[in-house]
ROSESE-739616 format. One record per residue: residue in three letters; x, y, z of N, C-alpha, C in turn. Coordinates in steps of 0.02 Angstrom, whole numbers, plus 32768, in hexadecimal, padded with zeros to 4 digits. Example, Ala and Ser with C-alpha at 12.3 -4.5 7.8 and 13.67 -1.06 7.14 Angstrom:
! ROSESE-739616
<ALA <8294 7EE4 8186> <8267 7F1F 8186> <8294 7F5B 8186>>
<SER <8282 7F90 8162> <82AC 7FCB 8165> <8285 8002 818A>>
! end
This chain:
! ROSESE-739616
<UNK <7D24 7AB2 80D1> <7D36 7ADC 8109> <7D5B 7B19 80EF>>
<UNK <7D53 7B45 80FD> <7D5B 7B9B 80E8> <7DB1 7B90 8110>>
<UNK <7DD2 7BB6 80DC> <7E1A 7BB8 8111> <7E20 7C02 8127>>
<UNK <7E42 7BF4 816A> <7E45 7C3E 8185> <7E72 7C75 8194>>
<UNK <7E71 7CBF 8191> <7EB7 7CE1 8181> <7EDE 7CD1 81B4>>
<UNK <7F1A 7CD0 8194> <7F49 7CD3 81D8> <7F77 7D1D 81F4>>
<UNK <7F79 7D13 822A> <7F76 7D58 8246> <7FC7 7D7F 8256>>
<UNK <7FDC 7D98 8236> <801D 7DB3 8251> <8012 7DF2 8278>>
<UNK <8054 7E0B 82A7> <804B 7E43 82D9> <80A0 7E5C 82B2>>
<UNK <8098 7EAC 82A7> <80CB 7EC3 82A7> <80BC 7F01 82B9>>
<UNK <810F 7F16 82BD> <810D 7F4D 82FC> <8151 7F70 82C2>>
<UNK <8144 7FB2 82AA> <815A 7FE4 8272> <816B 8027 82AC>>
<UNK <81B0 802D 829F> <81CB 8070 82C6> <81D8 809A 828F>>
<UNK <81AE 80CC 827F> <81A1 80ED 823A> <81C6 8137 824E>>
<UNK <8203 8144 8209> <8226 817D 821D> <8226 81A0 81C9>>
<UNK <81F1 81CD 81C1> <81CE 81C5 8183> <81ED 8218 818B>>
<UNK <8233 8216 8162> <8249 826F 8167> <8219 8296 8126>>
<UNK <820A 8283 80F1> <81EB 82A7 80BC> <81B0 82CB 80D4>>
<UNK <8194 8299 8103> <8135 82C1 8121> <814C 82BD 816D>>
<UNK <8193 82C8 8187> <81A4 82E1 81C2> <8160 82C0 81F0>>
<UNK <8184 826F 81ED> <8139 825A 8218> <8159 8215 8246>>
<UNK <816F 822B 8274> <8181 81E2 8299> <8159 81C0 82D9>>
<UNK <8144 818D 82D5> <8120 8169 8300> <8128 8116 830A>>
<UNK <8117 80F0 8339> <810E 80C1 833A> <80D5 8099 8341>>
<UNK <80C0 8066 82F8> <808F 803A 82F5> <809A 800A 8310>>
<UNK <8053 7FF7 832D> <8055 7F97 832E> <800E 7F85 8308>>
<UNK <8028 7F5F 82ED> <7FED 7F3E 82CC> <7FDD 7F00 82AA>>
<UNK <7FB7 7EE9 82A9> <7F8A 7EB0 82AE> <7F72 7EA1 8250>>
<UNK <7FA1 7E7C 823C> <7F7E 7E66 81EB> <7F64 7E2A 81DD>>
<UNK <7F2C 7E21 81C1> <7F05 7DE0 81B8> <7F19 7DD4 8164>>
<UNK <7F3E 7DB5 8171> <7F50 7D95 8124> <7F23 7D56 8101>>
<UNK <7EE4 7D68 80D7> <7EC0 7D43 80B5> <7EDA 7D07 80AB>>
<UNK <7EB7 7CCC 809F> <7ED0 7C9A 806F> <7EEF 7C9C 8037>>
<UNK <7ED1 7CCF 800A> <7EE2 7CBF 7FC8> <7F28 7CF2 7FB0>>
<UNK <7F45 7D25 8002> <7F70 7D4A 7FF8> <7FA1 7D44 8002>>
<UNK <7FE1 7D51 7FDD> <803A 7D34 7FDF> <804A 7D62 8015>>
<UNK <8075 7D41 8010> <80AA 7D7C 804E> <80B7 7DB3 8026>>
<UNK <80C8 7DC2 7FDF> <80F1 7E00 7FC9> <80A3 7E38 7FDA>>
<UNK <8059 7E15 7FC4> <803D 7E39 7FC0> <8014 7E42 800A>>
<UNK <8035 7E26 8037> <801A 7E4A 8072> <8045 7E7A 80A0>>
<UNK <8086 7E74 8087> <80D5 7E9B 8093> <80C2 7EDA 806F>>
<UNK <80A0 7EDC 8037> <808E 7F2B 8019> <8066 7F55 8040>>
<UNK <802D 7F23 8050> <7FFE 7F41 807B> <8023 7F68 80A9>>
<UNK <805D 7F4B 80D1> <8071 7F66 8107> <80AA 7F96 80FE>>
<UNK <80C0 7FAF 80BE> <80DA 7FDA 8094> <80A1 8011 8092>>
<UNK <807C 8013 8071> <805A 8038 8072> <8039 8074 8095>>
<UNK <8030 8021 80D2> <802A 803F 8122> <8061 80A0 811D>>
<UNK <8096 8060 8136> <80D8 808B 8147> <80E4 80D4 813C>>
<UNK <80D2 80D2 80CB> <80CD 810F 80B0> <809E 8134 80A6>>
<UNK <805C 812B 80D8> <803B 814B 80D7> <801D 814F 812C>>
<UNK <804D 8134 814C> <8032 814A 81A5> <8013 8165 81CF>>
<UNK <7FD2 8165 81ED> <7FC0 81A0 821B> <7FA3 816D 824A>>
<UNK <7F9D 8189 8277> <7F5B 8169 82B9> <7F0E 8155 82A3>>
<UNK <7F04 816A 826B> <7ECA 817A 8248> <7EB6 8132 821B>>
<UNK <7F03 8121 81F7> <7F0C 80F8 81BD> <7EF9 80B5 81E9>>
<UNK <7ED2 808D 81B2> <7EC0 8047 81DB> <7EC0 8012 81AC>>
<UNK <7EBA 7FCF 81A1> <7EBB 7FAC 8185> <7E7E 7F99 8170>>
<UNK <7E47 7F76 813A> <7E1E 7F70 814B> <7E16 7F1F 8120>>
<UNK <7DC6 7F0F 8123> <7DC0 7EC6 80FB> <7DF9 7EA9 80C9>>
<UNK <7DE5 7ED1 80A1> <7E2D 7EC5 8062> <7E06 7E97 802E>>
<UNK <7E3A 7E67 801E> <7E1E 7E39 7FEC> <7DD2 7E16 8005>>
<UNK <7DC0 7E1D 803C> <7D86 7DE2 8051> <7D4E 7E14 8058>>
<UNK <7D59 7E57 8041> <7D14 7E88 8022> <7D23 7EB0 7FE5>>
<UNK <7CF4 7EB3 7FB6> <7CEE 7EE8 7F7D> <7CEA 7F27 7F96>>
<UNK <7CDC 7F44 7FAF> <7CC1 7F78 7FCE> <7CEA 7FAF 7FEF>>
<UNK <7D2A 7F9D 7FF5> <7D6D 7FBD 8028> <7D8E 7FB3 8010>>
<UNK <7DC8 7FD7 8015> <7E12 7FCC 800F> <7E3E 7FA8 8019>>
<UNK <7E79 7FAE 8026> <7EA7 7F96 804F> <7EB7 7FAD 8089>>
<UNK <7EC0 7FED 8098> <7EBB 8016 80D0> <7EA1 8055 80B1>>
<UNK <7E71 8072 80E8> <7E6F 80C7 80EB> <7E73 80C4 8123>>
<UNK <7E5E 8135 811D> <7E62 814E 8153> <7E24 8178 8140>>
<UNK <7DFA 816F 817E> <7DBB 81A3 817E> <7DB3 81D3 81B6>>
<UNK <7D9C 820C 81A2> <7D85 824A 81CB> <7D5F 8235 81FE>>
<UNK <7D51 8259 823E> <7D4A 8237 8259> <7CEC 8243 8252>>
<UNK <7CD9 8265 8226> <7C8C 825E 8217> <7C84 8221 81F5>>
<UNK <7CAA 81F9 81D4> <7CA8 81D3 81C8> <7CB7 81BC 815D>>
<UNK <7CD7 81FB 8157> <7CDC 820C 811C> <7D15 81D7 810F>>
<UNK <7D13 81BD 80C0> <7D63 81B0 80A0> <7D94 81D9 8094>>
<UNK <7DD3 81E8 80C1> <7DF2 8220 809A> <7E45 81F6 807B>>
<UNK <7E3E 81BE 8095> <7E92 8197 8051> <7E6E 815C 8065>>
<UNK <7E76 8135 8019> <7E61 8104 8004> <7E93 80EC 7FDF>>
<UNK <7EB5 80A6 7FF0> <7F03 807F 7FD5> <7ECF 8041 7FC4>>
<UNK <7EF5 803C 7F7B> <7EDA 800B 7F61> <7F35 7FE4 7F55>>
<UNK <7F1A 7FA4 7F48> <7F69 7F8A 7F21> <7F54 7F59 7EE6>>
<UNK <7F8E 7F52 7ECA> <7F90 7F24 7E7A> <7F81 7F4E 7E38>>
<UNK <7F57 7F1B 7E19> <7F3A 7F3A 7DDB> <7EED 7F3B 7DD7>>
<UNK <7EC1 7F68 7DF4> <7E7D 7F57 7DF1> <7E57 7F6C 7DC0>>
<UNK <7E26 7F52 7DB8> <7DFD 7F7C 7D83> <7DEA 7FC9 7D7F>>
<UNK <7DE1 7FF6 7D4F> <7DC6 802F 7D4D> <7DA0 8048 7D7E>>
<UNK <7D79 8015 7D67> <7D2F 8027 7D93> <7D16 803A 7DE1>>
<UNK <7D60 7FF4 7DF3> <7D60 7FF6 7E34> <7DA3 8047 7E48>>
<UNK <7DB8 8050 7E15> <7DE0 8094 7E2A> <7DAF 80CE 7E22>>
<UNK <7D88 80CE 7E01> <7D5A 8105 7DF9> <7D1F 8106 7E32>>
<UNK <7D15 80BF 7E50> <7CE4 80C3 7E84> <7D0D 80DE 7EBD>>
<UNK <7D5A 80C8 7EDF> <7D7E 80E8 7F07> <7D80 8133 7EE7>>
<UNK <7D93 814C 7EC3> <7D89 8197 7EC4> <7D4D 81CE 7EB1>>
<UNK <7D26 819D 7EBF> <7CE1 81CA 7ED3> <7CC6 81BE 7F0D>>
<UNK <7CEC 8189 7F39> <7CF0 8197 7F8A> <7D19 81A8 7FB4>>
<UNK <7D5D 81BF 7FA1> <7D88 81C9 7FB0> <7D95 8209 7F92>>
<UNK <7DAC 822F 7FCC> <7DBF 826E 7FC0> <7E28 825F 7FAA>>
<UNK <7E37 8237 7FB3> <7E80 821E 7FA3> <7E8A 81D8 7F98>>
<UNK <7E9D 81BD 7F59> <7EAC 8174 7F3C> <7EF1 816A 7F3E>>
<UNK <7F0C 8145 7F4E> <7F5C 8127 7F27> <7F4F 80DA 7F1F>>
<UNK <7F5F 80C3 7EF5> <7F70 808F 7EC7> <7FBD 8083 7ED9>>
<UNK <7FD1 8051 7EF2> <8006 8027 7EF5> <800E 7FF9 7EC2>>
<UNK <8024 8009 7E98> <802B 7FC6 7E4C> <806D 7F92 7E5B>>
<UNK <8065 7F61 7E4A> <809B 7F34 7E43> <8081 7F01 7E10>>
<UNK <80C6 7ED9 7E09> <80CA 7EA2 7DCC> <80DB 7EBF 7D9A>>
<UNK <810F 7EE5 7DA1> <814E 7EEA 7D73> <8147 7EFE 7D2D>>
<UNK <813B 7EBB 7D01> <811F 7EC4 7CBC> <80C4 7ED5 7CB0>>
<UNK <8096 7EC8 7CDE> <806C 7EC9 7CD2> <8070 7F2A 7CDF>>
<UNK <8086 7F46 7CF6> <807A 7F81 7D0A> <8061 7FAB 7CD3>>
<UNK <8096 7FC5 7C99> <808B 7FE4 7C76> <8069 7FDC 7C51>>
<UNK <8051 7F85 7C33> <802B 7F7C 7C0E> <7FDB 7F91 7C39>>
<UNK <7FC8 7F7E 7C7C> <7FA6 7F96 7C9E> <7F86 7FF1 7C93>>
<UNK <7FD3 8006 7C89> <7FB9 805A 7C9D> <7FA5 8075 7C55>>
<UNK <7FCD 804C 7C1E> <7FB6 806C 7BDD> <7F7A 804F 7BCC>>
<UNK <7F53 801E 7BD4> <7F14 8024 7BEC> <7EDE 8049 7BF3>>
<UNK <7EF6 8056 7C1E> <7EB0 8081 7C64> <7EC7 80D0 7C69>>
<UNK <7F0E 80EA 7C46> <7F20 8131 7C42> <7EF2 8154 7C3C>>
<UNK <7ECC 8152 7C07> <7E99 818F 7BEB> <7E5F 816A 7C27>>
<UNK <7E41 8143 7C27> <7E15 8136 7C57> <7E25 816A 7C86>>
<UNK <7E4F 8154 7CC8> <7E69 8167 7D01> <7E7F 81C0 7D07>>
<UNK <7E8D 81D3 7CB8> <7EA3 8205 7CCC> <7E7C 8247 7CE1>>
<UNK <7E48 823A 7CEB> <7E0C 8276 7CFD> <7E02 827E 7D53>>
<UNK <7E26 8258 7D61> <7E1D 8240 7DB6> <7E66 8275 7DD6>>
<UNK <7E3A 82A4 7DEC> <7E78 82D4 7E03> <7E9E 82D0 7E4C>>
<UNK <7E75 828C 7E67> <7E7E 8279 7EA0> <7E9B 8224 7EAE>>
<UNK <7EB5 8222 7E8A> <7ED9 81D0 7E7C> <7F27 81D7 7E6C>>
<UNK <7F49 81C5 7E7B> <7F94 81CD 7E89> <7FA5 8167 7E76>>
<UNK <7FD9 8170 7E42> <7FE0 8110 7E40> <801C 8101 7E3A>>
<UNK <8053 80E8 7E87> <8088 80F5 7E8C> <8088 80A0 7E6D>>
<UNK <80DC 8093 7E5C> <80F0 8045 7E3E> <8133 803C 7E68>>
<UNK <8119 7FFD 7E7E> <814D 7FD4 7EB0> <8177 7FA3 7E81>>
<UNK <81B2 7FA9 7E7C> <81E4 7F8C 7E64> <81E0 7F40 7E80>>
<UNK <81CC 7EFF 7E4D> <81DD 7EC5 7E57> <8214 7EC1 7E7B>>
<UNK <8247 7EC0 7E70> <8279 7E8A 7E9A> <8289 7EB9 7EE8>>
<UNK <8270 7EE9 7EF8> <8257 7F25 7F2F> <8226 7EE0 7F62>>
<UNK <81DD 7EE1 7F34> <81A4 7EB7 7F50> <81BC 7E80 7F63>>
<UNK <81DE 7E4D 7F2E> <81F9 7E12 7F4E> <8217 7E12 7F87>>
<UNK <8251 7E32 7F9B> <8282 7E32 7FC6> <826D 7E43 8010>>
<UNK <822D 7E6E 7FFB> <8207 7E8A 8039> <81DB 7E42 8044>>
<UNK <81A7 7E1A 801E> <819D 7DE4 8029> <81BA 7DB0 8061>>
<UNK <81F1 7DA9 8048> <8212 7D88 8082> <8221 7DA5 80BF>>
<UNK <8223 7DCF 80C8> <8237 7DED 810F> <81EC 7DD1 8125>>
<UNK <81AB 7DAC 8114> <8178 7DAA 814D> <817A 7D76 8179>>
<UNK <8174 7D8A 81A3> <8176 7D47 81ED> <8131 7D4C 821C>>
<UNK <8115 7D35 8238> <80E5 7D3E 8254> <80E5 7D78 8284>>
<UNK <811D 7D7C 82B0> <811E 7DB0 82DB> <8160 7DE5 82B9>>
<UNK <814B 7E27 829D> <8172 7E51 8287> <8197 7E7D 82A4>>
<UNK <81BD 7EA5 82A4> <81D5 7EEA 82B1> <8206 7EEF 8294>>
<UNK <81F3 7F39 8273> <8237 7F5C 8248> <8236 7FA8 8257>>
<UNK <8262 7FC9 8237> <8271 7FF9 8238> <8256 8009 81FE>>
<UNK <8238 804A 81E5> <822F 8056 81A4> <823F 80B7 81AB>>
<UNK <8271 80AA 8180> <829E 8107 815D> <827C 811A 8115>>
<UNK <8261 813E 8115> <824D 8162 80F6> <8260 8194 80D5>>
<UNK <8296 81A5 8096> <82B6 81EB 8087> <82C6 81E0 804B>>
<UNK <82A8 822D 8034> <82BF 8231 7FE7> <82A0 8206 7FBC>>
<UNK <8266 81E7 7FD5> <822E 81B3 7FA5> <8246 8179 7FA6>>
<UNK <8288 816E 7FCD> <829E 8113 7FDD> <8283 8108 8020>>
<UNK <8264 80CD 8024> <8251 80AE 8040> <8291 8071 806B>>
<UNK <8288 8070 80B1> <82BA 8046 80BB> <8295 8021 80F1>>
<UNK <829E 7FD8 80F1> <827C 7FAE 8116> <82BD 7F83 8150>>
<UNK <82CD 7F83 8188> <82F9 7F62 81A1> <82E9 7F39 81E9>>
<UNK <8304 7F1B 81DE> <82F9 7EDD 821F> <8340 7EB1 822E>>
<UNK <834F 7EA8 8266> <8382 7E8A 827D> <83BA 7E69 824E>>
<UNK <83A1 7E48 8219> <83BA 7E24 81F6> <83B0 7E35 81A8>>
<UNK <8379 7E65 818D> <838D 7E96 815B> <8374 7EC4 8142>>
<UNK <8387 7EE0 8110> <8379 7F16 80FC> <8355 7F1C 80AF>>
<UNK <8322 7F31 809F> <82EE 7F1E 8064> <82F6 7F80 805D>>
<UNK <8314 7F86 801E> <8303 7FF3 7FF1> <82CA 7FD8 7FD5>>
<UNK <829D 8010 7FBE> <8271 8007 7FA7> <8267 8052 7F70>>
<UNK <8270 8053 7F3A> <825B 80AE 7F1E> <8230 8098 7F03>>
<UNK <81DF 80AD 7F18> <81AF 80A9 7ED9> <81B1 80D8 7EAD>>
<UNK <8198 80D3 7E88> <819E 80F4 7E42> <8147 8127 7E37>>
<UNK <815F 815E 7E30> <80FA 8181 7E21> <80F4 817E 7DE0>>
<UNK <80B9 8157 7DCA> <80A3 816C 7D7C> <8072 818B 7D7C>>
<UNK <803E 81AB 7DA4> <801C 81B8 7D9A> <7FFE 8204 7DD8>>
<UNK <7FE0 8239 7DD7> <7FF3 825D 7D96> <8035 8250 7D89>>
<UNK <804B 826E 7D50> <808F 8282 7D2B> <80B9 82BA 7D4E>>
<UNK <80DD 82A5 7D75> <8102 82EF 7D86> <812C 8316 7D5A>>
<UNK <8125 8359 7D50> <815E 837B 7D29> <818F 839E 7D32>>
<UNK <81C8 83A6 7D18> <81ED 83BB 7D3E> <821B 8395 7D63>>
! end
């Protein structure tokens, strides 16, 4: 017998001062079988830092073929494509030749860098891939905040991330490695 996702509802009052973007989501996440809480709490990170009416969730782990969430034009084009973890090349190079905008959400701490020194020279021809890194003990802590029925607050400023709910409060600073900013 196939086991089946289980479904959380959360509801994100997004006060996102950097891209001066505040709104309120509700939304509906189907958390796979084979997916933890930290890594379906990113998903909804992700969400957050990248927000529009547009942005949607899609298959996820239970298709090759999609993301984690985009957002498409409404001809029907890819224009942001969120991937998360550590995926293969290939599959980053197939997202940015359909995607007019990639970000990469990396986590797992130690695997990261060994990850990026890797795939550096690979990846680095892709002028449209952006690969921000979520701080382990950040992911954990956000992990636990999941309950079936959600709502938080999420602040947005200065590249911290702040997640809050009645009872607490999860910072979050991801980190960009990719491009290299200078300066």
């Amino acid at each position: 017998m196939a086991l089946k996702a289980t479904i959380f509802k959360a509801t994100l009052n997004i006060a996102d001062m950097d891209r001066h973007y505040y709104a309120d989501h509700q939304l509906t996440i189907a958390q796979h079988p084979s997916e933890n809480d930290e890594r379906m709490m990113i998903r909804l990170l992700a969400f957050a830092l990248n927000a529009s009416e547009e942005l949607e969730f899609t298959k996820g782990l239970s298709t090759d073929d999609e993301p984690e969430l985009w957002r498409k034009s409404l001809s029907d084009e890819i224009e942001l494509w969120i991937e998360l973890g550590l995926p293969d090349e290939s599959r980053l190079r197939k997202a940015c030749n359909r995607s007019r905008q990639v970000i990469l959400y990396a986590y797992g701490a130690r695997a990261v860098p060994v990850w990026m020194e890797k795939h550096q020279n690979k990846l680095s021809r892709f002028n449209n891939l952006t690969i921000i890194s979520l701080p382990d003990e950040s992911t954990e802590a956000l992990a636990r905040l999941a309950e079936r029925n959600m709502n938080y607050q999420v602040t947005i400023q200065d590249g911290e991330v702040s997640f809050s709910n009645e009872g607490a409060l999860v910072s979050i600073t991801p980190e960009h490695l990719f491009p290299a900013r200078t300066g």
